[in-house]
C-alpha positions in Angstrom: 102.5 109.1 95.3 101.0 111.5 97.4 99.1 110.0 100.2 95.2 110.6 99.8 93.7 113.7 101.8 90.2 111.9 101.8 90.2 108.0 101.7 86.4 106.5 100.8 85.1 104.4 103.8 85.9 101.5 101.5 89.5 102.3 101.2 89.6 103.1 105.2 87.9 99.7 105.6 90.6 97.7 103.1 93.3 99.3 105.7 91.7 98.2 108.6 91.0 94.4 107.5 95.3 94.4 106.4 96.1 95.9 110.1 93.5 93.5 111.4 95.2 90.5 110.1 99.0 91.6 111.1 97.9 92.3 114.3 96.2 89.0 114.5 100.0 87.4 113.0 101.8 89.3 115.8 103.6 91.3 113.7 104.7 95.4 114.0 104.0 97.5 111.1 108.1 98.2 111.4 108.6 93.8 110.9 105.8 94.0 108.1 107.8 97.0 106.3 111.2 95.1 106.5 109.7 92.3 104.5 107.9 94.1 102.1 111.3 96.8 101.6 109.1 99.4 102.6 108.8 101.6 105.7 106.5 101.7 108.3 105.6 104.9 107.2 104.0 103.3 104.4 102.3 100.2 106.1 100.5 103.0 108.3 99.7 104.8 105.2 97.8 101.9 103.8 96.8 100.6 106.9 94.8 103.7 107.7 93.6 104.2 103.9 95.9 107.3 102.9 97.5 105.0 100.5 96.8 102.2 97.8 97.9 98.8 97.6 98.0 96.3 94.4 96.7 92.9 94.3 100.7 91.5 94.2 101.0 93.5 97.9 97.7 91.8 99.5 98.5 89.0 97.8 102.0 89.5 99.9 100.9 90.6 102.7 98.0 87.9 103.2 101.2 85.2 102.9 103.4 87.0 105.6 100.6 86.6 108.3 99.1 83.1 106.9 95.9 84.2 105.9 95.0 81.0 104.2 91.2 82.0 103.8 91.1 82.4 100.2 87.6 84.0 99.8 88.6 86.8 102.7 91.8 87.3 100.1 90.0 87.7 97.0 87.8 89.8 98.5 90.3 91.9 99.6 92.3 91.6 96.1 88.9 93.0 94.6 88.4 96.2 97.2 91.8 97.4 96.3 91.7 96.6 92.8 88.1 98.5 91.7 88.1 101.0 89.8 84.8 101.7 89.9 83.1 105.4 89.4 79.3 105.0 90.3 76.7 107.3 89.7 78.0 109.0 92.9 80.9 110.6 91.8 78.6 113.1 90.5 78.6 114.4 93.7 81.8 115.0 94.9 82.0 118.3 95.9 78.8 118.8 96.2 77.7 116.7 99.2 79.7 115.7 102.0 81.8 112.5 101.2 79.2 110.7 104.0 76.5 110.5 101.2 79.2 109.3 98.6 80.3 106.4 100.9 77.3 105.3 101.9 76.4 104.7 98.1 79.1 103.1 97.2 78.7 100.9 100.2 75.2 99.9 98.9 76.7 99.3 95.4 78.8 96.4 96.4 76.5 95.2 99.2 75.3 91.3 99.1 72.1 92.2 101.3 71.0 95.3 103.0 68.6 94.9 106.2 67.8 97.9 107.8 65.2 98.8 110.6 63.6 102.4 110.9 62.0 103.9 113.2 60.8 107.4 113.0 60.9 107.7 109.2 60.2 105.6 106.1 63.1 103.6 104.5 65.5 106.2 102.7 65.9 103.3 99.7 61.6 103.7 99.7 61.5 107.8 99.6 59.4 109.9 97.8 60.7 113.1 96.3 58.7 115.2 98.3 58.8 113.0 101.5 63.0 113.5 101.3 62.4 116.9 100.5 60.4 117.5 103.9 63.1 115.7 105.4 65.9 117.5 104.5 63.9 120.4 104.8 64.0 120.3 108.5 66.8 120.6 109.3 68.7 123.5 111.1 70.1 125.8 110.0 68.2 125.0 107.4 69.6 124.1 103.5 69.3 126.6 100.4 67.9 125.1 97.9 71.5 124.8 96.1 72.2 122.1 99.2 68.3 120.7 100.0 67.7 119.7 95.8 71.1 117.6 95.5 70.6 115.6 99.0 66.7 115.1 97.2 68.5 113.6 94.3 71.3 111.5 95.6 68.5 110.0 97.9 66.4 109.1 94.9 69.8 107.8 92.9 70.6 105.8 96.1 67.5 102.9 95.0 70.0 101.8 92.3 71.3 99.6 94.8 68.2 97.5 94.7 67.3 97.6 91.0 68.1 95.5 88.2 69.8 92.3 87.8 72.5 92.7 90.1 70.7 94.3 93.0 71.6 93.6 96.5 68.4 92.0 98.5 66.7 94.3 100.7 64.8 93.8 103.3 63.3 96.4 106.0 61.7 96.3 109.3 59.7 99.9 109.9 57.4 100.8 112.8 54.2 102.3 112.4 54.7 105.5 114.2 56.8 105.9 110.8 54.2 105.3 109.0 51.4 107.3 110.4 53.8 110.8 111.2 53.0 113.7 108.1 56.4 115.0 107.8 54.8 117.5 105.3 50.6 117.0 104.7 48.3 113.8 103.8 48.9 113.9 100.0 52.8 113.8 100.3 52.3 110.7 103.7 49.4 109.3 101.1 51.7 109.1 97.9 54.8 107.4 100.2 52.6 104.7 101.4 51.7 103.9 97.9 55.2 104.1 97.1 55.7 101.4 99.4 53.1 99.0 98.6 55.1 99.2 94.9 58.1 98.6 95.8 56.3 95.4 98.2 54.8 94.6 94.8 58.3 94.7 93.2 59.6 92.3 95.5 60.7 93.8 98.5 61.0 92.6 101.8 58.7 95.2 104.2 57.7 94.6 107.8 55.8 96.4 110.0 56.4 96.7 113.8 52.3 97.7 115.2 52.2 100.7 117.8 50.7 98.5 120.0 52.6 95.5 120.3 53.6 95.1 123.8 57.2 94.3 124.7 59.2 96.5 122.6 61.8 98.6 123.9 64.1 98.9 120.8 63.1 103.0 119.8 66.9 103.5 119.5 67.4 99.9 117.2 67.3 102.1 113.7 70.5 100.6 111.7 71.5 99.5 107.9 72.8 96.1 108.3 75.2 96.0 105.2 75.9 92.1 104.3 79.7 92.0 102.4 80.9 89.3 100.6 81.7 87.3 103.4 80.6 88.1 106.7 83.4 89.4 107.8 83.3 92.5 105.7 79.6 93.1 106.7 79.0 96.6 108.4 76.7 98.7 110.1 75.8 101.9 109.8 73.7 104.1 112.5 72.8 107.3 112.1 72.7 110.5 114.7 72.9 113.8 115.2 76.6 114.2 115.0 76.9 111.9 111.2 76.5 108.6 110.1 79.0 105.9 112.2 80.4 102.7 109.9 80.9 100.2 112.4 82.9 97.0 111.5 84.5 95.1 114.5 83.3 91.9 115.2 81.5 92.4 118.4 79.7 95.1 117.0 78.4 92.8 113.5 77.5 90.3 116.2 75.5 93.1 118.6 73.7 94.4 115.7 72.9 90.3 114.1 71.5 90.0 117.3 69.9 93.2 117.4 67.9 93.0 114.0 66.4 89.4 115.1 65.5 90.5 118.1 63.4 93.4 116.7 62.2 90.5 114.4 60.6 89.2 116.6 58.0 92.3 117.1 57.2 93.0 113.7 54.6 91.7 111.9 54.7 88.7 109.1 54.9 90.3 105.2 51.2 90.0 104.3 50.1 91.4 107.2 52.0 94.2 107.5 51.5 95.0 103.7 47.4 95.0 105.0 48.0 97.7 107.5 50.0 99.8 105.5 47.3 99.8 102.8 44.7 100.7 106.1 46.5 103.5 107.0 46.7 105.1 103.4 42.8 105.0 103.2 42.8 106.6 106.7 44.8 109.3 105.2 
């Protein structure tokens, strides 16, 4: 079989946790390959996500460098065993595969926490609030590209519907809040949107513009909970494209991270108050 051309970040990921524990074994991909009857060719290729792996070969693999942590294993069992083709897929070709992994990301999450700072929760997004966003940027979209970012931002809420949604939970400043990326009506209509989705269960907290002590304007992130913590990940946007961190020191930078910014946002109920104060303003 070919190898792939363009792994998913969830295949890339299922690579890295298999290199992650043989490096932690001491073993060489070359040692790994000789007990498999493989090549190291191979053990890269699937290592690096180029190249699937059955459960029999995690299964394997998980034995050769004594992985005895069985939930770590079946969760690794299930990532290279789905088959799933979300909503998503509807998109391929169409959007950059950056929007298609970050869905499919959400789909499987546990939790999602995520702290925003200069614009309202993606997950919470009006259709003409993304619009405006998308709208600016430079050089800016045709509609042909603007109108399918609009939709896959809107498709995205999935994640936190139903039965089987993930808990969400978000921490947003005010400045957010208060900035008309287009005019009052569209900023009026988002906040509203908000105070739904508060009424529907969702987790929304408010850091004031005037609380005193917070230096975190560069804190934005998606905290991504996994099925075991191990698998968590982070994603943090920036000019240059959305980065999928997953090493251990960096999960334990951003936990510490998101309750440190914790601690300047306001309680629930309160911060469900000013947001319904700064609608009327508008």
């Amino acid at each position: 079989m070919a190898p792939r051309s363009q792994p998913t970040a969830r295949q890339v990921r299922l690579g890295t946790e298999l290199r992650r524990l043989r490096e932690a074994a001491g073993l060489k991909a070359r040692e790994v390959a000789g007990l498999l009857s493989s090549t190291s060719a191979q053990i890269s290729q699937v290592e690096a996500g180029l190249a699937g792996v059955s459960e029999q070969r995690v299964r394997r693999l998980a034995a050769h460098y004594a992985c005895d942590d069985e939930t770590l294993i079946e969760a690794l069992v299930a990532m290279a065993t789905d088959r799933t083709s979300g909503w998503w897929e509807e998109f391929r070709g169409i959007l950059p595969s950056v929007f298609l992994d970050v869905a499919e990301l959400e789909h499987h999450a546990t939790s999602l926490r995520e702290v925003v700072i200069t614009h309202v929760p993606g997950l919470f997004q009006t259709p003409d609030y993304a619009r405006a966003v998308f709208g600016y940027m430079v050089p800016e979209l045709p509609p042909s590209e603007l109108e399918p970012r609009v939709q896959h931002r809107l498709r995205r809420r999935a994640a936190i519907e139903g039965d089987d949604a993930a808990e969400y939970e978000t921490i947003v400043h005010e400045f957010a809040l208060r900035i008309l990326v287009a005019d009052r009506q569209v900023a009026r209509a988002q906040l509203l949107e908000i105070l739904s989705q508060i009424e529907r269960g969702h987790a929304v907290r408010v850091i004031p513009i005037d609380v005193q002590g917070f230096a975190g304007a560069s804190s934005a992130m998606l905290y991504v909970g996994g099925p075991l913590p191990r698998l968590d990940t982070v994603l943090r946007d920036s000019p240059h494209g959305t980065a999928f961190l997953d090493a251990e020191s960096q999960l334990d930078r951003f936990r510490k991270l998101f309750r440190k910014v914790e601690k300047a946002a306001l309680d629930p109920i309160p911060s469900r108050e000013l947001i319904h104060r700064i609608a009327k303003e508008l």
